[in-house]
N, C-alpha and C positions, 0 to 999 in steps of 0.2 A: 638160089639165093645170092644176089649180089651182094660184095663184102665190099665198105666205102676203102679208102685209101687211109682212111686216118688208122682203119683197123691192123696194118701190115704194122711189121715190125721198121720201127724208125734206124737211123746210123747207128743211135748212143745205144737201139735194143742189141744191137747183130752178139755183143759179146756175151748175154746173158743168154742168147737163142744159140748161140754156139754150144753153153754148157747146159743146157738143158737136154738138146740135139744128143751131144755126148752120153750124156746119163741121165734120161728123162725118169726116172724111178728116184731121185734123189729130191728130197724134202727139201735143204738144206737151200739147193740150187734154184727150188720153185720160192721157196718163202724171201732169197737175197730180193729172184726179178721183182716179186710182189714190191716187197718195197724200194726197191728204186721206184717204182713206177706208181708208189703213192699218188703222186699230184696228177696221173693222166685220169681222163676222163672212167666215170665207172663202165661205156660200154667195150673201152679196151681191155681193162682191168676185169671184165667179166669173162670176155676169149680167153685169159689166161688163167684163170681160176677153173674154165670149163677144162681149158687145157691140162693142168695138173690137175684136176679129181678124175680126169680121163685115164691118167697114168696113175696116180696113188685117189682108189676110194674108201680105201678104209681112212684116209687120215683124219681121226675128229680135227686136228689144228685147222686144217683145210677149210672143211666142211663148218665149224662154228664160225671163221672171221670171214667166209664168202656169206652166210648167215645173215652173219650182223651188219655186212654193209648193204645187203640185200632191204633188212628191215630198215634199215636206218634211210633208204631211198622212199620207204613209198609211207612214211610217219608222217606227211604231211600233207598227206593224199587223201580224198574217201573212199571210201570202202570198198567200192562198186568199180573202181577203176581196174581195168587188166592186169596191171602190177599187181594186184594182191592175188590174182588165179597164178599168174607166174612164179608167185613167192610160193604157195600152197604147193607146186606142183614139184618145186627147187625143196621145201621137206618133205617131201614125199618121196623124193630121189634119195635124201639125205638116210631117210631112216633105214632105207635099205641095205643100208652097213651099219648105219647108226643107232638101231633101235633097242640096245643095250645102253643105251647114255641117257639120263631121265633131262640132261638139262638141254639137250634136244628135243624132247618131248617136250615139255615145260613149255620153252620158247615156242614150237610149234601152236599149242594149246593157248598160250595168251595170245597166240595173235588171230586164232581164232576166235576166242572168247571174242574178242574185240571187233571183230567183223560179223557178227552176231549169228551165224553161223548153228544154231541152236543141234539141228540133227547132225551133221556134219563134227558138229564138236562134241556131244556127246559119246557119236562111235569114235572119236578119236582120243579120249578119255580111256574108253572103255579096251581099245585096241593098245592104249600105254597101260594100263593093268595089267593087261595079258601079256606084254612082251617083259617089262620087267619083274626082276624078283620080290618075291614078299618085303624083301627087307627094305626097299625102297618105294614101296607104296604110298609111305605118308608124305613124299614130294609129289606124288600128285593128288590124294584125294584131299588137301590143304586147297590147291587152285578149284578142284572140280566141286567143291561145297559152294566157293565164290561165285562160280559159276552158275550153281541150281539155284540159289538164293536171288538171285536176280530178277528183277522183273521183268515179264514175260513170259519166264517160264513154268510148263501147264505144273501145277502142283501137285499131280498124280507122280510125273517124273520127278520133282523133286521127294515127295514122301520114297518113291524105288531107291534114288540115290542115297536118302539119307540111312536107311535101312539098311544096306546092303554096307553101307559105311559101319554101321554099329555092328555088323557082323564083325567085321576087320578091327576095329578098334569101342568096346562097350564102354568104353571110360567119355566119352564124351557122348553121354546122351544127352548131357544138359543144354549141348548148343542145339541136339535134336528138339529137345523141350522148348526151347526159346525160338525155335523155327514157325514149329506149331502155332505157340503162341502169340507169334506175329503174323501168321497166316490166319490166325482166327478159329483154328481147328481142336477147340475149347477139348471136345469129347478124346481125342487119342492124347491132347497134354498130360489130362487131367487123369488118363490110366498112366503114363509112362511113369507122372512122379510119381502116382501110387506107389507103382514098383519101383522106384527108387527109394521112396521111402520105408518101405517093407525088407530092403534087403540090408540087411544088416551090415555089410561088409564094403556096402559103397563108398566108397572114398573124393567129392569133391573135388573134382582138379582147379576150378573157382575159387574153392575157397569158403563155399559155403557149408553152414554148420546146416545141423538138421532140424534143428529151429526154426532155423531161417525157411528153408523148405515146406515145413509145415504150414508156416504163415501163408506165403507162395498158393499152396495148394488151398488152405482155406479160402483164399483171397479169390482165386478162382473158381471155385464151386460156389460161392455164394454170388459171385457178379454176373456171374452164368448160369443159373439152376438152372432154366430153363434148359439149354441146351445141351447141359451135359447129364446122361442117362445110366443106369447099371454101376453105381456107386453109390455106397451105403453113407450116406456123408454126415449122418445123426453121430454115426458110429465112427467116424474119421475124425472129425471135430471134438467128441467126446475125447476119442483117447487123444488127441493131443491135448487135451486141457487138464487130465490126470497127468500127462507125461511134463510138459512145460508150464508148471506150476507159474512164471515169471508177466503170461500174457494170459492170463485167466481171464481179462474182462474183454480183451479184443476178441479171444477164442468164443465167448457166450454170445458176443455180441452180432462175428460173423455166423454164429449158425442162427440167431437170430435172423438176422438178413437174411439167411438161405429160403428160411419160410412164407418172408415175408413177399418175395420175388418171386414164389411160387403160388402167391394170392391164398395161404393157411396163414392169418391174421392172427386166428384163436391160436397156433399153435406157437405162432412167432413168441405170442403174449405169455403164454404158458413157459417158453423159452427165460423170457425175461425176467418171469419171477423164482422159475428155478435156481437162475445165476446170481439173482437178487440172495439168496435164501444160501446160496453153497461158501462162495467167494468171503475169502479173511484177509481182505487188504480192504483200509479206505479208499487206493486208487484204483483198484477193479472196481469198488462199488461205485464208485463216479462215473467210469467210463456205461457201464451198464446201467445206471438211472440214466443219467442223461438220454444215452442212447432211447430207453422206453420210454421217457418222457417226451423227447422228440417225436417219436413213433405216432404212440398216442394223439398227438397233437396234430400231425401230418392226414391222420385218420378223420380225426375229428371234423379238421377243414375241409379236405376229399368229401366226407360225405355231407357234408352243408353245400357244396359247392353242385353237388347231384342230385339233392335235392329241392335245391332251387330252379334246377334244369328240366329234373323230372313235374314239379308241378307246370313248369309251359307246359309241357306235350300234354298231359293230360287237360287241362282247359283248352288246347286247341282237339284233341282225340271227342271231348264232351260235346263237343259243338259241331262235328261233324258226325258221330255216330248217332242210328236213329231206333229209337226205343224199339225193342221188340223181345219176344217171350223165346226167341228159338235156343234151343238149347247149342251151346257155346262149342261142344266135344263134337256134333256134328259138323261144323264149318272145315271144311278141308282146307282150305284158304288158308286158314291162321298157322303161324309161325309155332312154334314149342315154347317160344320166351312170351308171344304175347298168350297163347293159350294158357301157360303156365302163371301170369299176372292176372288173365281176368275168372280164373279160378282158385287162389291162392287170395283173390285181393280181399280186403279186409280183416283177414287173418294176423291175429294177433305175434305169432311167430316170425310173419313173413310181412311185420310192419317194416318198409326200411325209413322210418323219421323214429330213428334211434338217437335222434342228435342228443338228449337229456340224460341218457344212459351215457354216453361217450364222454358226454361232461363229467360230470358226477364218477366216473372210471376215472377221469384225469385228475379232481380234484383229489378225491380218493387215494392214488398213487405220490400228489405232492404233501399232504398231509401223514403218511405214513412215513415221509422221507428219513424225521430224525427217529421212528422207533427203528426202522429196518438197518439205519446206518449202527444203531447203538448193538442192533444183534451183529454188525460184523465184528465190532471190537469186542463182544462178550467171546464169540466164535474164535477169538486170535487168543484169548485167556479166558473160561468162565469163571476162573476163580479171581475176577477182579474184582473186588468185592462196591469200589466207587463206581464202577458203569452199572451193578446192578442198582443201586441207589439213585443213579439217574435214569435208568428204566424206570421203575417207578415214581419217578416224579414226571416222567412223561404220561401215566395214564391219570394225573389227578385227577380227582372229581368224578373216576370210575373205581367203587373201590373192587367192585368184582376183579377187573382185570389188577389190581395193585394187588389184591389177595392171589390171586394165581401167580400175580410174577414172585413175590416174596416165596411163596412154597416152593416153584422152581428153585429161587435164589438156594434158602436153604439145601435143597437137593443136592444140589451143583456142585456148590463150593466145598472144597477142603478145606479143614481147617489151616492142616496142615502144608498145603500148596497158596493159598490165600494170600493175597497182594493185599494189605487192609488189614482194617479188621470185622473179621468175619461174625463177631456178636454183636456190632453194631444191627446187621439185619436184622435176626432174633429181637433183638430191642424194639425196632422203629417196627416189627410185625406185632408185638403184643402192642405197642402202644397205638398203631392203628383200631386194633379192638378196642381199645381200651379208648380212643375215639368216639367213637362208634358204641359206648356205653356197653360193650360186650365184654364185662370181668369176669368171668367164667372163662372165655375162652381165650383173654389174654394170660390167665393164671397157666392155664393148658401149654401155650406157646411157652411162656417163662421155663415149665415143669420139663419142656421136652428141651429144650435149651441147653440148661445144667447138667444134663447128661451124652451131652458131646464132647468129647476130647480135644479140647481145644488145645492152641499150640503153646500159650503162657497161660502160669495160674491167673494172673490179671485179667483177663479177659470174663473167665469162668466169675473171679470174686466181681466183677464191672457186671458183671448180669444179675448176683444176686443183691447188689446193693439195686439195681434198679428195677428188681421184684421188691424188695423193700420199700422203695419209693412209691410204687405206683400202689403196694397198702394205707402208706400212709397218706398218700392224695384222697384216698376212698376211707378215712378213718378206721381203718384197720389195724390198730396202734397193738394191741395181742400177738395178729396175726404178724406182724412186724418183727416184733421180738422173737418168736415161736423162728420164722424162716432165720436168724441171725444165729440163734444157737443151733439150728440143725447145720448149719452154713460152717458156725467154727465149732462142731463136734469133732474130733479126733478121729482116724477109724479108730475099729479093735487090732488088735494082734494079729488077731486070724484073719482078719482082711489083709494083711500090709503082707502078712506070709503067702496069704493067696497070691496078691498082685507081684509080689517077687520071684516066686516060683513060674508065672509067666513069663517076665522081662520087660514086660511094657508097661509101663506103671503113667498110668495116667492124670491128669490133673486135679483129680476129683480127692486124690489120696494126699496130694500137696496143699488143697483148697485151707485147710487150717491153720495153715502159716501166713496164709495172704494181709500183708498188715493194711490194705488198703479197707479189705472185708470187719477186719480188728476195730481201725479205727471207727467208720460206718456203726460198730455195733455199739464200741464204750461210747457213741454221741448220742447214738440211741437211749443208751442203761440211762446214763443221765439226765436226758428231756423226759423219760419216760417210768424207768425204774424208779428204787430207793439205792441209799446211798450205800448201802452194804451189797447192793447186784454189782454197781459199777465199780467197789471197790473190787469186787472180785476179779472184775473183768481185766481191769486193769492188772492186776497181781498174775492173770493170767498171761497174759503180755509180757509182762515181766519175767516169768518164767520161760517162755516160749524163746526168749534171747530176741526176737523180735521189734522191740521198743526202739523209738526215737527221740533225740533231745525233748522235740515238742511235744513228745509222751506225757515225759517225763515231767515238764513244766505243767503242763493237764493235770495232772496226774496231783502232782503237789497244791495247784492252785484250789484245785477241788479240795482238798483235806485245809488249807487254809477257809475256804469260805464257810464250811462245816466247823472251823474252829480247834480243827486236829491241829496243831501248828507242829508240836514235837512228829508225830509222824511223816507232817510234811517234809521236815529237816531230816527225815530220815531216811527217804523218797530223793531227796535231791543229793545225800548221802551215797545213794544208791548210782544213781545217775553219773555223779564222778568218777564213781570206783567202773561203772561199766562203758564207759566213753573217753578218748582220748582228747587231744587237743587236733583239730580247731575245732569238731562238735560240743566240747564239754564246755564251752570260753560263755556260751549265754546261761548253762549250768548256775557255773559258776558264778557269774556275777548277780541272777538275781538270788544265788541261796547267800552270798552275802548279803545283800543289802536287805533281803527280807529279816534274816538271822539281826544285823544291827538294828532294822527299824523294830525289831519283836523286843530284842532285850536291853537295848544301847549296853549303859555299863554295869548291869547289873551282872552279865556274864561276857567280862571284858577278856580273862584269861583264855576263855574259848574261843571266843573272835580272834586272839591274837594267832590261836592256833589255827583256826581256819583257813586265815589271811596268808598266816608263814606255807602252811602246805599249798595252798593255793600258787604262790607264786613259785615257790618249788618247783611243781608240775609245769607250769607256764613257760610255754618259749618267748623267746627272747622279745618276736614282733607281736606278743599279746600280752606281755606283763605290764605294760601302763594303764593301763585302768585299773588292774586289781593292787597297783601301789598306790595309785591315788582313792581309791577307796578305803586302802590301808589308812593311810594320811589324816585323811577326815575323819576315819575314826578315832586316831590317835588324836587328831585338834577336838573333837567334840566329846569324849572321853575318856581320853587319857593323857598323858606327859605331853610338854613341847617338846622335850627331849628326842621323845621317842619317834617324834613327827618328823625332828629335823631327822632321825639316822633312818625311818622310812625314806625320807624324799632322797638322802644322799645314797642308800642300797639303789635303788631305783634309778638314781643315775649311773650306775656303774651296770646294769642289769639291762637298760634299754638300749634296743640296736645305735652305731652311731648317726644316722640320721634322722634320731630321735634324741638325739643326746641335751643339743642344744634347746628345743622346747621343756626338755623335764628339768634343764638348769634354769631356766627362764620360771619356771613353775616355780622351782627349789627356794631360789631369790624372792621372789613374790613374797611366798606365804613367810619365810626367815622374819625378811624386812617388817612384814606386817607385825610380827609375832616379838621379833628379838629386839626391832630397829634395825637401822639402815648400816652402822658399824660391822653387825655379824654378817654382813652378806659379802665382806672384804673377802674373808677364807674362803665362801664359795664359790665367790670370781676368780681368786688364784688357783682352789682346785678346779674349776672349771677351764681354764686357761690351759695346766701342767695334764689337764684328764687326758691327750690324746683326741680332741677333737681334729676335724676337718678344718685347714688352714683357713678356708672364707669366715668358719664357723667361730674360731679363737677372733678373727679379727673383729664381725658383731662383737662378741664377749669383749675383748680388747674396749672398743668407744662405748658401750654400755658402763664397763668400768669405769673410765675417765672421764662419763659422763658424772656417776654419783661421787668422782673425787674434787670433780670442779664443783659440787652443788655442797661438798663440804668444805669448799676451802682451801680446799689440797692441791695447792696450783701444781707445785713441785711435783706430789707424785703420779698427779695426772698427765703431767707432761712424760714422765717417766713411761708413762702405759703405751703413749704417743712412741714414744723412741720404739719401744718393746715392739709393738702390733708393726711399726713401718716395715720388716722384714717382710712380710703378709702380703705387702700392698705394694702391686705393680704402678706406678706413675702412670703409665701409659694406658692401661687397664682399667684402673681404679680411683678415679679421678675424686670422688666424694670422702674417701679416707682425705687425701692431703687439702680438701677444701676445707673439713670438719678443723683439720689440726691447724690450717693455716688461719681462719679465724679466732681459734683460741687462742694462737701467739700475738693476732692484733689486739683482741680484747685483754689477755691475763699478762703478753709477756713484755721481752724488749728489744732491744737491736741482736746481743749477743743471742739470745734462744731463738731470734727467728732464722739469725746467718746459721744458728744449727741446724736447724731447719730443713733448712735451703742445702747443706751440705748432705745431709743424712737422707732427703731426698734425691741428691745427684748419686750420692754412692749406690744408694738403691737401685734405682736404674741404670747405672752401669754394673752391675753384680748382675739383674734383671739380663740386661744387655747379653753380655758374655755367658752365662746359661743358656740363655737361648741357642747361642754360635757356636756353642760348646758341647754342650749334652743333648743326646738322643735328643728325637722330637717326642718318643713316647711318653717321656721323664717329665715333659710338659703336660700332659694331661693326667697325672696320679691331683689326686684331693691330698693325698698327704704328703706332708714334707719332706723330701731326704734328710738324714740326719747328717752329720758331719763326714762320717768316715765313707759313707757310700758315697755321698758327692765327690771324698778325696778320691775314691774306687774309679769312677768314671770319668775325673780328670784324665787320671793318669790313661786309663783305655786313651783317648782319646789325643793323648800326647802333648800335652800341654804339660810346660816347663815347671821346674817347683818353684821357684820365686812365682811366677805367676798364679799357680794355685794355691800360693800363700797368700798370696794379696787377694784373690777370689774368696778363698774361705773369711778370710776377715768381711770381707763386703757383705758374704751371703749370711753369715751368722756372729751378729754382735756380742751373741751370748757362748761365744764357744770353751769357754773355760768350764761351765757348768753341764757339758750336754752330756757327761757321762754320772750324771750326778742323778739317782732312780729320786729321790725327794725334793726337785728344782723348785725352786721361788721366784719368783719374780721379782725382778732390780727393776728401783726407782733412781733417777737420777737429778740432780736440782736442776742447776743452771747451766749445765753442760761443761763444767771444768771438775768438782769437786764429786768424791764417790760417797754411799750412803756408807754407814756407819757399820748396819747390823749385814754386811758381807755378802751385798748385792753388785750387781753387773759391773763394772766399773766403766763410765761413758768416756770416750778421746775426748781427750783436750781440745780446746777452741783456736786452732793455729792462726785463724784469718781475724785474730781480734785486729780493733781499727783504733789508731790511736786517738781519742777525744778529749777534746779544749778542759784545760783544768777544772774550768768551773763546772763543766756538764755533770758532774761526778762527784762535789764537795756534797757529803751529807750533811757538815760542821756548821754550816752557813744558814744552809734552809733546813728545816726541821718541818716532816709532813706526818701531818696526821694520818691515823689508820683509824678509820671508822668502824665499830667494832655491830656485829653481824649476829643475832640470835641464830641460836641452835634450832634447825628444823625440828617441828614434833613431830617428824617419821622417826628420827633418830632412836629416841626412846622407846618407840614399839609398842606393841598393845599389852605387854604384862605388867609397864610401871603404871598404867593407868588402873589397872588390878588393882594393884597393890596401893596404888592413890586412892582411892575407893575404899578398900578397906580400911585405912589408917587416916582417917579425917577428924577424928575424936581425940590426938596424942596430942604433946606439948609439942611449944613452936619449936622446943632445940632440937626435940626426935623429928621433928618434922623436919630442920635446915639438915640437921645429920642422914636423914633418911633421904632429904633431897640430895645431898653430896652424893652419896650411896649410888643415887639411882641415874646420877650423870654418867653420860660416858665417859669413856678414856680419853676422848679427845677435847672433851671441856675440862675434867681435870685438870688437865696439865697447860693448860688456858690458865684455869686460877691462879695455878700454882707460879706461871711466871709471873701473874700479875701482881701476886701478895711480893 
């Protein structure tokens, strides 16, 4: 072999060839030359590489990076070229020391792989198993799987490899499975998962659940019946579909399929209505109609589509075949399928124009849709007692099948488990007979009914009023009465011991308490009885503790229209003492008004009593009506007196947000009664009652309304002063409109400048509250009094001159506010105070000096036009009393007239005499 010149060692080598020369057994010395000599050509750098593995061949360093630059020369090369027999040959050298190192192998094996080298790489595979240890076996059978999977290779040797793999490692048979399965080799998949499935203890390195699995393997056996043999798969499919309750209709539906790919049609069908018939989900039962409706209907076209095929061949078979007698079983000629058509033909079994029947199957199948879907939701609860009622109204117009479903129904249902209620079916069963003109055997239904234990007495007493019912539709009015007192018979003693000494005491032993049964029978006593049955009955009720207000009024109303009145009142007597309030509140109001319309005043002392206990008893938010029932008995017979000191209890007695209508009432009837002077006290006690600040102020301009309509400019205006505390400016805009037209109508300069100040103090008093005190102090209905406002100044640290000045603002009346019998101060003209030791108003500091003359009274002299006395004033009792005294002389009459003026024309006279 001639060696070129470029291959000798150049100048710059001689120093690295000197220490090599020196100690050619040193690593150290070969890996410097190596790399100085990086950048020379690879066939120099391969003389030296050959050079040192000549002298060190165990070195892997060596032997891996003369390796790599080996491979990395001929990666761009094909396959076929020399270089890759020289690389083969270079690891084949290599393993000779090396074949304890798997990433030798490795490397070796991929570059096989990749030269496609099939036998070659196989034994080279199989010769790195055998040099390395067990422990490192899964660095190579990782490549050598990648390898059998490939295409090309025969799949006899990959099924060897893969086998011999699950020996080494069983946990990955599922990439075994997935082999298969993409080889096509349905029949050994289809055993492997079995047994994966069967083993209990298998563990997923996937990740998959055994669900999921399941599916997997149905999925498989059904898309392939055909080809996969010796699996029980009725029985595989089964138990998954008891096991994975979750896919119940896909599980029916693939073993459906299973049948239907193996050409067993009938059996597919039998499949589909089993799963029809098992399944307690509506979405199982979806997935499996659909599916058989599909089915069916796929069917049905197939064979239209064959039979239209089939009549060609037979009109071309007729027209070429020629009559004759021989008998058919001799022709050797004939096939099995046509000997078996032209001996079978006409045969009624072996008609195939079944298209009619296939129809008629499909229609069949969509017309049972909603009963079958109604049995899955009976199947998920039978004790629903609504789906069984829509059962039966899906067989209308059949009553056979409604009679059969109601007997199931009752079967079924517990009472006691029952969504419903479960006497409703009993009911709608007899009165189907009872339809059906069948009263004998709706009474039967009724009879069997009442003696079920149902879960409330109600139900039991709702059965036997509607056995009552359906006699009396049929004029059975005896037999009526007859079932009502067997219905509220008592037991005996020795029954109620019997049923105790069991523990279970049923509802047939409570059935005589049921006041629903009660009532049902006293309506009965009385369309039907005399009046001494239904007194009874009632009296029974009464005892039973049983009874209800509107018993009780029954009860009474009946002994009124019979003319008992005294018993009535003695009945509704009854009714108060056994009812509290709010049930006793209709009691009570009509046993009074019945009580006044029976005797007005003939027994007035007892009314009084009635009335006083009555509202005794009564809280607070139901004592107005029975004081104004009071009232009008006192206005129609008896005292005004006594009316006014009803209306005024009555106000003190009704909650406050009633306060203001029952003074509103109090007022009314006074005015009407006394005149319009007595309703002064009721307005100031109505003012000083403690009402809600909005509530005094209504009252406030209602008052200074009737003082302006008397006259009373002064102490109208006074009310004005009084209420402006009430009345925000800003807020309340119609208070200071009302009083600001009164000062243009009644007053004059100086009352309106009061005015005007009494409303600016207002609003800064308003003002500084607001700035001042909590925000919550803003939202109370009622007033603070004086000391608690001073309470919360001081919290809030506001100075005392300033909280002197604030309380004057906030309260003009503060000398009297510790006073429990406060009055109300009028004040005139805003300078001078009243007499009888009311409020005392500020002086007028902004008076305006006006021109002499504005002011001479002495000059001009004005007439006062003088004003009749309203006739509310007088009231409706002088009018009484004018009435009766029309017959007397004219001086009892002027004296009686003096008499009967008020206090306020009085003293009218008296300055005018």
């Amino acid at each position: 072999m001639i060696v070129g010149k470029e291959m000798y060692p150049s100048q710059e080598d001689l120093l690295y060839e000197e220490e090599v020369l020196r100690n050619p057994f040193s690593l150290k010395l070969w890996w410097r030359y190596l790399i100085a000599r990086s950048d020379a050509p690879f066939k120099k750098r391969f003389v030296i590489y050959e050079r040192a593995l000549k002298a060190l061949p165990g070195s892997y360093k060596l032997w891996y990076a003369y390796l790599r630059e080996r491979l990395d020369l001929v990666r761009n090369i094909p396959v076929t070229h020399s270089l890759f027999q020289a690389l083969n040959n270079t690891f084949e050298r290599a393993l000779v020391t090396m074949h304890k190192l798997p990433r030798i192998w490795i490397m070796y094996l991929q570059t096989l792989t990749d030269q496609k080298l099939l036998a070659r790489t196989r034994h080279t595979f199989d010769r790195a198993l055998c040099a390395l240890p067990v422990t490192q076996h899964d660095r190579i059978w990782e490549p050598y799987l990648v390898f059998v999977s490939q295409k090309g290779v025969p799949i006899e040797t990959s099924l060897r490899v893969y086998r011999r793999y699950l020996k080494y490692d069983p946990t990955h048979i599922e990439d075994f499975i997935e082999f298969l399965v993409n080889s096509s080799l349905w029949q050994e998949a289809a055993e492997r998962l079995a047994s994966v499935l069967n083993d209990d203890e298998f563990y997923s390195i996937k990740g998959k659940t055994k669900h999921r699995l399941w599916l997997e393997l149905c999925d498989l056996l059904t898309r392939h019946a055909t080809e996969v043999s010796g699996l029980n798969v009725d029985a595989i499919i089964r138990g998954g579909i008891r096991k994975f309750t979750d896919e119940v209709g896909r599980l029916w539906t693939s073993l459906a399929e299973y049948y239907i790919r193996r050409n067993l049609h009938e059996k597919a069908r039998d499949i589909f209505e089993e799963g029809i018939m098992t399944v307690v989900t509506v979405r199982d039962f979806s997935v499996i109609f659909d599916s058989y409706s599909q089915f069916e209907e796929s069917m049905l076209a197939h064979k239209m589509e064959s039979v239209s095929s089939s009549d060609e061949e037979e009109e071309g078979e007729e027209e070429n075949d020629v009559d004759d007698d021989e008998d058919v079983r001799l022709d050797l000629n004939l096939s099995v399928a046509k000997l078996e058509k032209k001996i079978l033909n006409g045969f009624w079994l072996h008609d195939a124009k079944d298209i009619d029947l296939r129809i008629a199957r499909l229609e069949d199948l969509i017309n049972r849709r909603p009963e079958l879907a109604n049995s899955v939701l009976l199947r998920q609860n039978p004790h629903n007692v609504e789906q069984w009622h829509r059962r039966v109204k899906l067989f209308e117009g059949n009553p056979t099948k409604q009679i059969l479903t109601y007997t199931e129904a009752v079967r079924t249902v517990d009472p006691n488990k029952a969504v419903g209620k479960p006497h409703t079916l009993w009911v709608n069963f007899a009165r189907l007979y009872e339809n059906h003109k069948d009263i004998d055997n709706a009474r039967v239904i009724f009879d069997k009914a009442v003696q079920v234990n149902y879960k409330t007495v109600d139900h039991l007493a709702t059965l036997y009023c509607e056995w009552a019912e359906m006699e009396l539709r049929h004029k059975n009015f005896k037999g009526a009465l007859d079932l009502m007192r067997r219905a509220t018979a008592e037991p005996s003693v020795e029954v109620k011991r019997r049923v105790a000494a069991d523990g279970s005491e049923p509802v047939q032993i409570k059935l005589y308490k049921s006041l629903r049964l009660w009532t049902f029978y006293v309506d009965l006593e009385e369309s039907l009885g005399t009046l001494e049955s239904t007194r009874s009955v009632y009296e029974r009720i009464l005892d039973l503790r049983i009874a209800t207000p509107q018993i009780i009024l029954n009860y009474a109303f009946l002994l009124e229209e019979h003319k008992y009145f005294e018993d009535a009142f003695k009945v509704y007597e009854r009714g108060v003492k056994i009812f509290k309030y709010p049930h006793v509140k209709d009691i009570w109001v009509t046993y009074l008004s019945k009580f006044v319309k029976r005797y007005g005043k003939t027994k007035l002392e007892r009314a009084r009593e009635l009335f006083e206990h009555a509202v005794e008893t009564a809280p607070a938010d139901a004592v107005k009506p029975l004081y104004l029932q009071y009232a009008k008995l006192e206005e129609d017979y008896g005292l005004a007196k006594r009316a006014m000191k009803v209306y005024d209890q009555a106000t003190k007695a009704v909650p406050n947000n009633e306060k203001l209508s029952m003074y509103e009432i109090y007022i009314a009837r006074a005015a009407e009664i006394f005149g319009v002077p007595k309703t002064r006290e009721i307005y100031e006690q109505a003012i000083e009652s403690g009402l809600p600040d909005k509530d005094v102020k209504a009252m406030c301009l209602k008052y200074a309304d009737l003082e302006k309509s008397l006259g009373e400019i002064d102490r109208s205006r006074g009310i004005f002063v009084f209420a402006s505390q009430f009345a925000d400016p800003r807020s309340d805009g119609d208070f200071w409109n009302k009083w600001h037209e009164f000062e243009v109508q009644h007053g004059n300069e100086d009352t309106f400048r009061e005015m005007l100040r009494i409303k600016r103090s207002v609003s800064a008093s308003y003002s500084q509250t607001h700035f001042i005190l909590p925000e919550y102090m803003m939202q109370k209905d009622q007033r603070l009094n004086l000391d608690d406002a001073r309470d919360k100044l001081k919290q809030a640290g506001v100075a005392e001159d300033e909280m002197a000045a604030l309380e004057r603002q906030l309260a003009p009346a503060a000398s009297n506010a510790k006073d429990s019998s406060r009055k109300v101060g009028f004040v005139s003209a805003g300078v001078e105070s009243q007499s009888d030791g009311g409020i005392k108003a500020p002086a007028n500091h902004e008076d305006i000096e006006l021109p002499e003359g504005s002011d001479s009274d002495e000059d001009e002299k004005v007439e006062i036009a003088q004003k009749d006395v309203p006739s509310a004033v007088f009231g409706g009792l002088v009018h009484k009393r004018d009435e009766a005294e029309k017959d007397g002389e004219d001086q009892n009459k002027d004296k009686d007239g003096d008499s009967r003026l008020g206090a306020l024309e009085r003293i009218k006279r008296q300055k005018r005499a």
